[in-house]
C-alpha positions as CSV (number, residue, x, y, z in Angstrom):
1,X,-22.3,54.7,-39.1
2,X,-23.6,56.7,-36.5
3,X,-23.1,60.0,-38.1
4,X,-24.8,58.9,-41.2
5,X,-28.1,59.9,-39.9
6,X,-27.1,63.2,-38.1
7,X,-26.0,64.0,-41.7
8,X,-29.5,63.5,-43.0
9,X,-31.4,65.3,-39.9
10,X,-28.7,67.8,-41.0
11,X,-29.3,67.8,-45.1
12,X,-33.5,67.9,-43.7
13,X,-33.4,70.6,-41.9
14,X,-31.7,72.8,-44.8
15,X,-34.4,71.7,-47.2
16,X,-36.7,72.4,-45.1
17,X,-35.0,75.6,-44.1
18,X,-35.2,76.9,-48.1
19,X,-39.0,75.6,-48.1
20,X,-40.0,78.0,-44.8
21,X,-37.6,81.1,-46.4
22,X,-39.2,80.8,-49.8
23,X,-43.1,80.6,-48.5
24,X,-42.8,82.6,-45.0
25,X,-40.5,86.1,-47.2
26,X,-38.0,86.6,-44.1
27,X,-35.5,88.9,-44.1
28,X,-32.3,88.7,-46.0
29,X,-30.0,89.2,-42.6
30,X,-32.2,86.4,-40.7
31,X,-31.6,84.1,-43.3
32,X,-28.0,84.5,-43.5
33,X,-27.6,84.0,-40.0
34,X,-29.8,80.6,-40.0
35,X,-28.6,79.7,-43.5
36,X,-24.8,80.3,-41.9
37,X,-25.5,78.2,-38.7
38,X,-27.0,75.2,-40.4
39,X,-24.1,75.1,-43.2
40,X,-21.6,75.3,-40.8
41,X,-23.6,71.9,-38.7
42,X,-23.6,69.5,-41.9
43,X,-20.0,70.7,-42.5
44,X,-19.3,69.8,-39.4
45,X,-21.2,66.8,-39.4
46,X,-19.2,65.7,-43.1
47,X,-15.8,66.1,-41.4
48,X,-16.6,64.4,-38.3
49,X,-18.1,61.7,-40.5
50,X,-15.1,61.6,-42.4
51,X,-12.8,61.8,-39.4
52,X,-14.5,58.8,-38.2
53,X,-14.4,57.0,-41.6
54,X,-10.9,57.6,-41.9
55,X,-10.3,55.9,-38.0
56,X,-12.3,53.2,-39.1
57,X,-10.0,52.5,-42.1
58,X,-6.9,52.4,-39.5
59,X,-8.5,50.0,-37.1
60,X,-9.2,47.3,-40.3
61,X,-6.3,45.4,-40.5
62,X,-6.8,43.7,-44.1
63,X,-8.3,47.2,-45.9
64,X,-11.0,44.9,-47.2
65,X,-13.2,48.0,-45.4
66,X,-11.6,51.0,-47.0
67,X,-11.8,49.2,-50.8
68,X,-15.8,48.0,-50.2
69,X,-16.9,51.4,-49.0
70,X,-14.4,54.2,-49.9
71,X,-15.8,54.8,-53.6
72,X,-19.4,55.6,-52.0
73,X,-18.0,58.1,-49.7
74,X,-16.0,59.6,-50.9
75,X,-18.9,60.4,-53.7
76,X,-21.4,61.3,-50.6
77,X,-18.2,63.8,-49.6
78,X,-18.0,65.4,-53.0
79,X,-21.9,65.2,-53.2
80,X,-22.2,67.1,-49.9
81,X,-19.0,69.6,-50.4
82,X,-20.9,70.5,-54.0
83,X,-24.6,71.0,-52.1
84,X,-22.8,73.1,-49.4
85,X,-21.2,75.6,-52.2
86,X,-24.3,75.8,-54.1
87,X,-25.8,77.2,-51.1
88,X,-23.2,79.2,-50.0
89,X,-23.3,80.8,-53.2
90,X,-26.4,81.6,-53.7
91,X,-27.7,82.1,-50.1
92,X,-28.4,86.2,-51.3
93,X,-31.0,85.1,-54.4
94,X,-33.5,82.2,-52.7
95,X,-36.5,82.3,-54.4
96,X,-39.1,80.0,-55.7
97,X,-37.5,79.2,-58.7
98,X,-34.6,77.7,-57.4
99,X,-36.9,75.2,-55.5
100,X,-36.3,72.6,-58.0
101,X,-32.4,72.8,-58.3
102,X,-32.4,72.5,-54.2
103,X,-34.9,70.0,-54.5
104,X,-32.6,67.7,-56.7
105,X,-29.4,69.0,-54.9
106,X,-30.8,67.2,-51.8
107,X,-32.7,64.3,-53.1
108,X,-29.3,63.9,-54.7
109,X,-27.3,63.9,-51.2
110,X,-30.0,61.9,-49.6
111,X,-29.3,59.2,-52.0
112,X,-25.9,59.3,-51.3
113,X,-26.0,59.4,-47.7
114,X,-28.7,56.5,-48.0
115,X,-25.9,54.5,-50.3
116,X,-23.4,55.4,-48.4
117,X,-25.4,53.8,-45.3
118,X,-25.6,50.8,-47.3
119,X,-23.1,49.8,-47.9
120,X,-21.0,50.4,-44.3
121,X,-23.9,48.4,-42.7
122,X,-23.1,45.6,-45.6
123,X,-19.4,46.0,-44.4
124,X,-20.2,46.2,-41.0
125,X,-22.2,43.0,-41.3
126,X,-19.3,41.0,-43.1
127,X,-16.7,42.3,-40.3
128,X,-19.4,41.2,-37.7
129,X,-20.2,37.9,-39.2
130,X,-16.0,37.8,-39.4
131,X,-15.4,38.8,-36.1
132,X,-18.4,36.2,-34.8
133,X,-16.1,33.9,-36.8
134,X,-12.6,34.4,-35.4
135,X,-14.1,34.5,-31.8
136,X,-15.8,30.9,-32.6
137,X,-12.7,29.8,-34.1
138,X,-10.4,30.9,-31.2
139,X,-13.1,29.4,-29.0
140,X,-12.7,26.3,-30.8
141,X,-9.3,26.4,-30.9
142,X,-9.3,26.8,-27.1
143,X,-10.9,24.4,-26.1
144,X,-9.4,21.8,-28.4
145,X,-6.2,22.8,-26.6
146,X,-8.2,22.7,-23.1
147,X,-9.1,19.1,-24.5
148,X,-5.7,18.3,-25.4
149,X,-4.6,20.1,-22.0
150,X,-7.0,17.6,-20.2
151,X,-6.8,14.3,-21.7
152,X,-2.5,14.7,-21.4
153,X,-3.0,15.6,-18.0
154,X,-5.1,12.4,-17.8
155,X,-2.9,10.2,-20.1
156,X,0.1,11.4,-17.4
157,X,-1.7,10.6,-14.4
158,X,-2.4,7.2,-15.5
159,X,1.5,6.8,-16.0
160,X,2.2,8.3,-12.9
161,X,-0.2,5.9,-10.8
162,X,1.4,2.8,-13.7
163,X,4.8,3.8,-13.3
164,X,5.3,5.2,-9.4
165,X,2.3,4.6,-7.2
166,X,2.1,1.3,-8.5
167,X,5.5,0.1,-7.6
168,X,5.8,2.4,-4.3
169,X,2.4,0.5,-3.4
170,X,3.5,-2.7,-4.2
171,X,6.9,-2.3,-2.3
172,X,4.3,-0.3,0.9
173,X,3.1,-3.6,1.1
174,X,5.3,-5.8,1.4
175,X,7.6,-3.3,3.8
176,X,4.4,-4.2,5.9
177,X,4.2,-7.6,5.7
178,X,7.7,-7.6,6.4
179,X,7.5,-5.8,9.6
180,X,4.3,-7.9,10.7
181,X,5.5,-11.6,9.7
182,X,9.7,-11.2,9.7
183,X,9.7,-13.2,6.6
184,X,12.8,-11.6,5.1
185,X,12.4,-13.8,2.3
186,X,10.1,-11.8,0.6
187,X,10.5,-9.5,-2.3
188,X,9.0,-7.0,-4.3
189,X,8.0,-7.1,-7.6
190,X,9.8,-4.6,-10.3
191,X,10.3,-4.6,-13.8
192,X,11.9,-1.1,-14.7
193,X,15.1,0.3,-14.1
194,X,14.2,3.7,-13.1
195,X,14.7,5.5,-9.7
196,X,11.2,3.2,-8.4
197,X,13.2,0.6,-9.6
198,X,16.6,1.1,-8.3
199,X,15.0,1.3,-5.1
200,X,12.7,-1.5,-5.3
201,X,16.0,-3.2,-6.3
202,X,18.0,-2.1,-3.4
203,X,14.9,-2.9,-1.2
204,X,15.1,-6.7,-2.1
205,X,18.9,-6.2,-1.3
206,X,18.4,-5.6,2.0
207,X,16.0,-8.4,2.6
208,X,18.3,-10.5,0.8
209,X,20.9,-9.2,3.0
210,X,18.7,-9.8,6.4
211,X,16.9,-13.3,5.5
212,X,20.9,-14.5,5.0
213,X,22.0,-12.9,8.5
214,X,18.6,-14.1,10.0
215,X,19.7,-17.7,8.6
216,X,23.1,-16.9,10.3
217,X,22.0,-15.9,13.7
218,X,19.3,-19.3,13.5
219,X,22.0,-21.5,12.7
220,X,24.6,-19.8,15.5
221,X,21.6,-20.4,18.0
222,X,20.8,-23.6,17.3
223,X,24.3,-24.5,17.3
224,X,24.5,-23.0,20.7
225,X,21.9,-24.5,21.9
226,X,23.2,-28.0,20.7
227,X,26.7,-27.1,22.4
228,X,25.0,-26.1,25.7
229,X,23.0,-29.5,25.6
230,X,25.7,-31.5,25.1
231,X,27.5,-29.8,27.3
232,X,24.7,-30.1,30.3
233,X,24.3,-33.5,29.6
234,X,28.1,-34.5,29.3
235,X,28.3,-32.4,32.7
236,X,24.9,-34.3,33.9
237,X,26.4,-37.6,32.2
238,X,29.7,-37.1,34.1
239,X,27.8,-36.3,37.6
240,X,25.5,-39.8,37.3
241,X,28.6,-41.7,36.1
242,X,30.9,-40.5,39.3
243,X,27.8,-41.1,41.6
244,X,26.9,-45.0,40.3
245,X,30.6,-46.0,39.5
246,X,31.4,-45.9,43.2
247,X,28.5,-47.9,44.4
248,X,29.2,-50.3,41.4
249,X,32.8,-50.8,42.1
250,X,32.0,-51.4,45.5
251,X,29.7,-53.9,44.4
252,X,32.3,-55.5,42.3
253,X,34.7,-55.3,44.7
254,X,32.6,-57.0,47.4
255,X,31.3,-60.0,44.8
256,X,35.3,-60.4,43.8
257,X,35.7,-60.9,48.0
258,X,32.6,-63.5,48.0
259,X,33.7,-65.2,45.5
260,X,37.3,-65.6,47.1
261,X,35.8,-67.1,50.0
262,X,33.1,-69.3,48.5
263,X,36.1,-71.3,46.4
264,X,38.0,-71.6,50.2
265,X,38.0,-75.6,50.9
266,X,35.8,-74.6,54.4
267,X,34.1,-71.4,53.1
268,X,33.5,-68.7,56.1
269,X,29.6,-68.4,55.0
270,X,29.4,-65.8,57.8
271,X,31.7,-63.4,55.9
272,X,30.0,-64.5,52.7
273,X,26.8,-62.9,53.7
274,X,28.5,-60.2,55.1
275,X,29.7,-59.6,51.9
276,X,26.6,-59.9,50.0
277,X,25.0,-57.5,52.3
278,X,27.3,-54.9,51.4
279,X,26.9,-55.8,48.1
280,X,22.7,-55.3,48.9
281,X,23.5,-51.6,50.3
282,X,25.8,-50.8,47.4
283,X,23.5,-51.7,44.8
284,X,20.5,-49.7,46.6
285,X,22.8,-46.9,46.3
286,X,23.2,-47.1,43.2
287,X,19.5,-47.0,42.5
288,X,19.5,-44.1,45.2
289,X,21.5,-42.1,42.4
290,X,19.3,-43.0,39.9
291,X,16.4,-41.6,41.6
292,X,17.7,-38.8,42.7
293,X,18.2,-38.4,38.7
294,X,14.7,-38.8,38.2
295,X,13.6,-36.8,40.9
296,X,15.5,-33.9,40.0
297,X,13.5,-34.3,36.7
298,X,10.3,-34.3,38.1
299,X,10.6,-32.2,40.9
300,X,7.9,-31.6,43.9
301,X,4.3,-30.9,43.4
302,X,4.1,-28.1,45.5
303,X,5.7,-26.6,42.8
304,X,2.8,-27.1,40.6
305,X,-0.1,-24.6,40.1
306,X,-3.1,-24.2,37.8
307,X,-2.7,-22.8,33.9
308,X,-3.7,-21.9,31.0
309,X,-2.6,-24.6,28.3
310,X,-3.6,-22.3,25.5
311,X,-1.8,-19.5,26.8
312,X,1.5,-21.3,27.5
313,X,1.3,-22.5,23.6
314,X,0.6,-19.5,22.8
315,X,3.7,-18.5,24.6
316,X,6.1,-20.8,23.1
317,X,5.1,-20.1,19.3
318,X,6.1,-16.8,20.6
319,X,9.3,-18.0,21.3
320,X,10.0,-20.1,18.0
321,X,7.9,-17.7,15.7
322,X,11.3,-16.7,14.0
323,X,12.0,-20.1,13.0
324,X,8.2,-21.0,11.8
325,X,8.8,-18.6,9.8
326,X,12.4,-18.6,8.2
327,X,11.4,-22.8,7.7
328,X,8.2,-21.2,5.7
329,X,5.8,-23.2,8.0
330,X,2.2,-23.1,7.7
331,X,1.0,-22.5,11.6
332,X,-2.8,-24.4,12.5
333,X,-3.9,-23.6,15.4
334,X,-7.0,-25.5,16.8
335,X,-6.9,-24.1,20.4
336,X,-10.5,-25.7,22.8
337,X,-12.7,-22.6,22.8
338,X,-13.5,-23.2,26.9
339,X,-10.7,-22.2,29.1
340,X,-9.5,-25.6,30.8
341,X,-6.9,-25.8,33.5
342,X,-4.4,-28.1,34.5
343,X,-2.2,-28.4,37.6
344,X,1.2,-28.6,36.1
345,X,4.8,-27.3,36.8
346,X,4.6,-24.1,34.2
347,X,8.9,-24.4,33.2
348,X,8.4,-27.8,32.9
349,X,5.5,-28.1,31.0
350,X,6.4,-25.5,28.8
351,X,10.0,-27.6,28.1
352,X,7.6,-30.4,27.2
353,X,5.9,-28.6,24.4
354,X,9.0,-25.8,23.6
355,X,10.3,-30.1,22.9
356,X,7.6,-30.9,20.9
357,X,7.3,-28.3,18.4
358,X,11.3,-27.9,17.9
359,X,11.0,-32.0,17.0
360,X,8.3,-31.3,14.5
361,X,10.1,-28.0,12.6
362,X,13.3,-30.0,12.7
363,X,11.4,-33.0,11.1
364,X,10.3,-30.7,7.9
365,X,13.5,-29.0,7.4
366,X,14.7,-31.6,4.6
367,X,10.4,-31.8,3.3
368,X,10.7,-30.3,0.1
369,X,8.0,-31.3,-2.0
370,X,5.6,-31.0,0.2
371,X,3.5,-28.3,2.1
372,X,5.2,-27.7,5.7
373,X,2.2,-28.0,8.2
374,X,2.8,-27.5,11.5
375,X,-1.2,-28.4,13.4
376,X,-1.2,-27.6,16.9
377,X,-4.5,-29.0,19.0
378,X,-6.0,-28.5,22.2
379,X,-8.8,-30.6,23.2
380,X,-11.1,-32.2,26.0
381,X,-10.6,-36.4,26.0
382,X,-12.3,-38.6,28.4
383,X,-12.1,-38.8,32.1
384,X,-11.7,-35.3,33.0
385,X,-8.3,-34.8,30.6
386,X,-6.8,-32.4,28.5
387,X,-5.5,-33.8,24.6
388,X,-2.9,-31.5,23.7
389,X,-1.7,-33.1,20.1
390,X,1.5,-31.4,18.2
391,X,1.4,-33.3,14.5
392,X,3.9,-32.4,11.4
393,X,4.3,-33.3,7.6
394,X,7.6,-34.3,8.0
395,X,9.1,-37.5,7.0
396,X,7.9,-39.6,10.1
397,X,9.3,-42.1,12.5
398,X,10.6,-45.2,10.7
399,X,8.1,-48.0,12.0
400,X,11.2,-50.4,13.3
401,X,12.8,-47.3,15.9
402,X,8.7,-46.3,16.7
403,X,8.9,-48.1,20.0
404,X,12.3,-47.0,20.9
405,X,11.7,-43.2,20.4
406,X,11.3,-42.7,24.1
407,X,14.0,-44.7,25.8
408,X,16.3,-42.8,27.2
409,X,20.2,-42.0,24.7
410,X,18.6,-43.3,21.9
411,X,17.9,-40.7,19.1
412,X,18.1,-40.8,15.6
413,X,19.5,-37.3,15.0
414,X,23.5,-37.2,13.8
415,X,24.0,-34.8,16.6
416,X,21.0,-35.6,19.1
417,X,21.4,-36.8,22.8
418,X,18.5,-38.6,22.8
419,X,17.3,-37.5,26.1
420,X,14.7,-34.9,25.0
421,X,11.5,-37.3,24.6
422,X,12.1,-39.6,27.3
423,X,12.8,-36.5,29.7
424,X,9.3,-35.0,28.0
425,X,7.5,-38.5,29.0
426,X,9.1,-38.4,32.6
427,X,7.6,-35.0,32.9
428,X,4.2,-35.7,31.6
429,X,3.6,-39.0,33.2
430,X,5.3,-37.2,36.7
431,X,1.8,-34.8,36.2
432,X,-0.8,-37.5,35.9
433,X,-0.3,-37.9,32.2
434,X,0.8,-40.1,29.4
435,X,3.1,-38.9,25.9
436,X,2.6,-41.1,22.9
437,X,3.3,-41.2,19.3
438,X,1.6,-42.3,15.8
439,X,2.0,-41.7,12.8
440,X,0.2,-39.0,10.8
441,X,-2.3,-39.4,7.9
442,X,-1.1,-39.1,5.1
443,X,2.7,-38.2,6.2
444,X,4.2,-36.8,9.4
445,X,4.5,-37.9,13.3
446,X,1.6,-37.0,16.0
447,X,3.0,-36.5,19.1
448,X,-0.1,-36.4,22.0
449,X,0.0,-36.3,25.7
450,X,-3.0,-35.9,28.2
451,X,-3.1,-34.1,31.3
452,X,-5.7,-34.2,34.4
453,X,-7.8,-31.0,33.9
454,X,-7.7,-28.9,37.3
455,X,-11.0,-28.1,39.2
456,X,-11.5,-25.7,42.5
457,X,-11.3,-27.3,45.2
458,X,-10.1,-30.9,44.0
459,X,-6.8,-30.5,46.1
C-alpha cells in the first residue's frame, strides 16, 4: 500500500518530465540522462511494489488477499511494464505530437495505480475488520475461560471450606472443649468417609477410649475410697469396742458380785456399795472413751483460724470437678458477693462440705429423666451467720428415715457406714453451728448448715 503512491509521484514526474522537454527544446543527451534516471525510479518502484505484493500474499493465510486483488495488479504491472517500453523506445523522437499518446499512456497507469489502490485498501479493510474480529473473539474467548477459571476456583473453595474446614473446625472445637471441661463424652460430628472423616472417626475413638478409662479410674477410686473407709472405721470401730468392752465387763462383772451378795440371807451392804462404786467408776470410764471419740472429732479450737468459705468451695469443686463432670452435672454456683469469714478448722470444714457434695452427686447417679442440678449457695442469715446450703435433684430422703439421717451407723446406702453425716453435724455444731436437712422443691434433698461469721477482734 505504501508504494502505491511513490508509484504515482513516480508516473507524475515522467509526465511532467515529457511536458518540460517538449515546451523548454533541451538537448537530446540531457534528456536521456533524465529520461534514463526517472525510468529506472518507477521500475524500481514497480518491483519493490511487487516484491512487497508478493510478501503480502505469503503472510495471508487463507489467499482470500491474493484472489481479491491479484487481477488489478497484476494489470497495473503490465500497464506500467508497457508505459515504461513505450518510453524507452521512443525516448530519441519526443515531440509535441506524441503528447497525446503519453498523455493517455499515463492517465491510463494512473487509473490503474488508483484501482489498484482500491481495491488493497478494500482488502486491507476486510483483513482489519477480520483481524479486529479474531482479537475480540479470542478476547472473548479469554475471558469466558478466565470466568470459567474464576467461578471453578470459587465452586472449589466452597467445597474445600464444606468438605475440610468445616469438619477440621468442628472437630477444633470440640478438641477444645475437651481440654477445658474433661468431658470425654463428647464427640464430633462427621458424615463422610474420607481422610476428615477417618480422622474425625478415630478422634471419637479415642474419647471413646478415655471417657471408658476415666469411668474406670472413677470407679477404682471410689472403690478405694470405700475400702479405706471401711477399713478406718472397722480399725476406729475395733479401737472404741476394745476401749468400752473393758469398762463394761467390769461393770458386769461388779453387778454379777452385787447381786451375789444382795441374795446372801445377811447381805454385807458395805461390800454392796463398794461394788456399786466400782461399778460408778467403770461406767464413767466408759463414757470417758466415748468422749475421747468425740473429742478426737472435734478437736481444739486453737486449731481454728479465719477463712474464706467461698474459696474453700471453690476448692473442693476443684477436687470433684472430674466427677461433676463424668455424672454430666449442671454446676450453680450462687457464691455471697461480700467476702464473709468464719473461724473454723479449714480440714475439717472442708470434710464437711467435700461430705456434702459427694452425698448429692451420689444421690443423682440413678436420676435419669431428669436434669442433674447440683446448686451450691452461700449466704448471710440472721444473727451474725453464714447459710451455706448444698441442694440436689436427686431422688430425696424418704420422709420415714428423714429424722434418722444423722444418727450415728445408720445409712441407707448398700455399702455406706453411716458415719459421714453425723460426723459432719459433730463438726458443725463443735464450730458454733447447726446441719439440717429438707426436702427440695420440686425433687431433691437441701442439706444447710450455719456458721458464726468471724469479726476482728471478737476473740
Amino acid at each position: 500500500m505504501r508504494m502505491l503512491p511513490t508509484l504515482l509521484v513516480r508516473v507524475g514526474e515522467m509526465q511532467e518530465f515529457f511536458a518540460t522537454s517538449i515546451t523548454a527544446g533541451e538537448a537530446v543527451a540531457v534528456r536521456d540522462v533524465r529520461l534514463s534516471a526517472l525510468i529506472g525510479l518507477v521500475r524500481s518502484t514497480a518491483n519493490e511494489l511487487k516484491e512487497n505484493l508478493e510478501a503480502a500474499y505469503r503472510g495471508n493465510r487463507d489467499g482470500r488477499l491474493k484472489q481479491a486483488i491479484d487481477a488489478k495488479f497484476t494489470v497495473l504491472g503490465s500497464n506500467t511494464q508497457s508505459y515504461l517500453s513505450v518510453l524507452t523506445a521512443s525516448a530519441a523522437g519526443i515531440d509535441a505530437r506524441d503528447a497525446v499518446a503519453y498523455n493517455r499512456l499515463h492517465s491510463s497507469t494512473v487509473e490503474h495505480v488508483i484501482n489498484a489502490w482500491t481495491a488493497a485498501q478494500v482488502e486491507l479493510d476486510r483483513l482489519l475488520q477480520v483481524r479486529i474480529d479474531n482479537l475480540l473473539a479470542n478476547m472473548f474467548v479469554g475471558l469466558a475461560l478466565i470466568g470459567t477459571f474464576a467461578g471453578l476456583s470459587i465452586f472449589i473453595a466452597l467445597l474445600t471450606h464444606r468438605h475440610i474446614v468445616q469438619p477440621l473446625q468442628r472437630l477444633q472445637n470440640v478438641a477444645s472443649k475437651v481440654s477445658s471441661t474433661k468431658d470425654y463424652n463428647l464427640r464430633a460430628e462427621h458424615s463422610s468417609m474420607d481422610e476428615i472423616g477417618r480422622v474425625t472417626a478415630a478422634f471419637n475413638d479415642m474419647l471413646a477410649e478415655l471417657a471408658a478409662a476415666k469411668e474406670r479410674e472413677t470407679a477404682e477410686r471410689v472403690a478405694f475410697a470405700q475400702a479405706t473407709r471401711l477399713t478406718t472405721m472397722g480399725e476406729m470401730a475395733a479401737s472404741i469396742a476394745h476401749e468400752v468392752n473393758q469398762p463394761l465387763a467390769a461393770i458386769v462383772a461388779n453387778a454379777n458380785a452385787g447381786l451375789r451378795w444382795l441374795t446372801n440371807p445377811a447381805p454385807d451392804l458395805g461390800k454392796v456399795q463398794a461394788i456399786l462404786q466400782r461399778v460408778v467408776r467403770d461406767g464413767h470410764r466408759a463414757s470417758d472413751v466415748v468422749g475421747s471419740v468425740r473429742a478426737m472429732i472435734k478437736r481444739d479450737v486453737q486449731q481454728k483460724a479465719p477463712l474464706q468459705v467461698n474459696e474453700l468451695i471453690t476448692d473442693v469443686i476443684g477436687l470433684l470437678q472430674a466427677d461433676i463432670q463424668s455424672e454430666r452435672i449442671t454446676l450453680e454456683l450462687e457464691l455471697a458477693s461480700s467476702a464473709t469469714s468464719v473461724l473454723a478448722d479449714r480440714v475439717q470444714l472442708q470434710q464437711v462440705i467435700l461430705n456434702l457434695i459427694t452425698n448429692a452427686i451420689d444421690a443423682m447417679r440413678t436420676s435419669h429423666d431428669v436434669p442433674r442440678l447440683l446448686r451450691i449457695k452461700t449466704a448471710a442469715a440472721e444473727a451474725n451467720n453464714l447459710l451455706i446450703s448444698v441442694a440436689d435433684s436427686g431422688a430425696g430422703i424418704d420422709a420415714k428415715h428423714q429424722d434418722r439421717i444423722f444418727d450415728p451407723f445408720f445409712t441407707t446406702k448398700p455399702r455406706g457406714m453411716g458415719l459421714g453425716l453425723s460426723i459432719c453435724r459433730s463438726i458443725i455444731e463443735a464450730h458454733g453451728g447447726r446441719l439440717w436437712a429438707t426436702p427440695g422443691d420440686p425433687r431433691g434433698t437441701v442439706f444447710q448448715f450455719t456458721l458464726p461469721t468471724y469479726n476482728i477482734g471478737a476473740l
